[in-house]
N, C-alpha and C positions, 0 to 999 in steps of 0.2 A: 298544454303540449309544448310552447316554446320554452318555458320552467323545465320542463325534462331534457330538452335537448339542450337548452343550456348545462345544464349538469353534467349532461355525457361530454361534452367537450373540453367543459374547465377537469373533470375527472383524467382527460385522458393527459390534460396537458399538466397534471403534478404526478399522472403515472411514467410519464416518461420522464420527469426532472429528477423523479427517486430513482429509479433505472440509472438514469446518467451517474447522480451521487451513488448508488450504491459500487458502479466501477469504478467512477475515481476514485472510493477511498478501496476497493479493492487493489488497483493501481497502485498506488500509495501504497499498500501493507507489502507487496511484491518489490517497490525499488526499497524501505526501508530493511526487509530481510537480506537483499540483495547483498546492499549497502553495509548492513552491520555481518555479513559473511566476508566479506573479502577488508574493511577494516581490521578483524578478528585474527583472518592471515596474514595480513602485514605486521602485528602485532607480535605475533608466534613467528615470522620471518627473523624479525629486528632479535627477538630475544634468543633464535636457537642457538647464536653462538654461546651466550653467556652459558647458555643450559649444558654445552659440549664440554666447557673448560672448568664445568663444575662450582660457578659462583651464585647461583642460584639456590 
């Protein structure tokens, strides 16, 4: 009996550290898109002049 309830405990407590890991790297995947979205515009910012005056 204490065999078993030791299990259900140590169980719960690496069910929740994957839970945790699985949103921080959710977290992570959201400011990296973020992140490479608005670099991506600053990039297309910098160059539209060149693209206007036809050196492109």
């Amino acid at each position: 009996m204490e065999q078993q309830a030791t299990e259900r405990r140590n169980d719960g407590g690496s069910s929740k550290k994957s839970i945790l890991l699985a949103v921080v790297l959710a977290l992570a995947a959201v400011v990296y898109a973020v992140s490479r979205v608005m670099q991506d515009r600053a990039y297309d910012e910098k160059w539209s002049d060149y693209d206007e005056c036809g050196l492109s």
